[in-house]
C-alpha angles and dihedrals in degrees: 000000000000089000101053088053095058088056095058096047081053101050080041096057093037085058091039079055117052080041095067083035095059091035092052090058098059118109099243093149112128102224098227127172127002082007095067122096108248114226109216114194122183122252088229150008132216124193113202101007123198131170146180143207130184139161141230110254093214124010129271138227117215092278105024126136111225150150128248130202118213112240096183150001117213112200126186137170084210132001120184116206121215099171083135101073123087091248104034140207150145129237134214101196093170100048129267139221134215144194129194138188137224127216082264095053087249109159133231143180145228124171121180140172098222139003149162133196115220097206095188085060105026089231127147116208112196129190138176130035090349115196126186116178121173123215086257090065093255112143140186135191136194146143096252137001140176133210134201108203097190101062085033076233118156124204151176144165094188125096103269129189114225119198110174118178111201093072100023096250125152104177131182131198158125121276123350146169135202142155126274092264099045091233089125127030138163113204109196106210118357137183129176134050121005130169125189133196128212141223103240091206 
């Protein structure tokens, strides 16, 4: 009898054990401080952006008269501002689309899903079904794209498709930079179409 019962407080404590065991691994531990997830709001929202910049043709003085030239138009269903923040930016989280405009009020076109402007860096991040086409017809796509406006500066490490119809060359590849104007542009690495036209002399 007594040994019977002996059996049972020991099956009793072996279950009471691998209980505390099992309890004690579970993850109970109330994440405080750096390990929370910090919630960022903006400080404002904008419906149906839409911005311009232009640019004085000569420079004034404090109470000059002069005229200006737009140089883009910046148009958005929803911007988001974070100029708040330390390091701030603006977001574009249902795509965006700009225009910009050469010295000889030549248009062209980027469109974009989704984008944000860092203003401490003057750089452009685009994401998303990126387009850019030139006045001339020329027209790149790719999947991102930055641009740093003040070196007027293009770049990309994502493949890219090129047409470009003056020559007749569609051209794919993998990471490339130019300038705003496409009149000079580096590809890193291509592969496709490529025609190429000779000197005759």
């Amino acid at each position: 009898m007594i040994q019977g019962s002996s059996k049972i407080a020991k099956t009793i404590a072996m279950v009471f054990t691998v209980a505390i065991f099992f309890y004690g691994c579970q993850d109970t531990y109330k994440r405080v401080g750096d390990e929370r997830q910090i919630l960022i709001y903006p400080q404002g929202v904008a419906q149906n952006f839409e911005l311009t910049y232009t640019e004085t043709t000569g420079e004034l003085e404090s109470e000059d008269k002069g005229s200006s030239r737009v140089i883009a138009v910046l148009r958005s269903p929803l911007s988001e501002d974070y100029e708040n923040m330390v390091f701030k930016y603006r977001t574009f989280p249902q795509g965006l689309v700009l225009e910009y405009y050469d010295q000889d009020n030549n248009k062209s076109t980027i469109k974009a899903d989704y984008g944000i402007i860092y203003s401490q860096t003057n750089i452009i991040d685009l994401r998303g079904n990126v387009v850019i086409e030139t006045h001339e017809g020329k027209k790149l796509e790719t999947p991102q794209l930055y641009w740093d406006r003040e070196d007027e500066w293009i770049f990309t490490q994502e493949k890219f498709t090129y047409t470009n119809p003056e020559d007749g060359t569609i051209m794919d590849g993998e990471g490339m930079d130019f300038n705003r104007d496409f009149t000079y542009f580096k590809a890193h690495r291509t592969y496709g179409y490529i025609s190429i036209k000779e000197d005759e002399t």
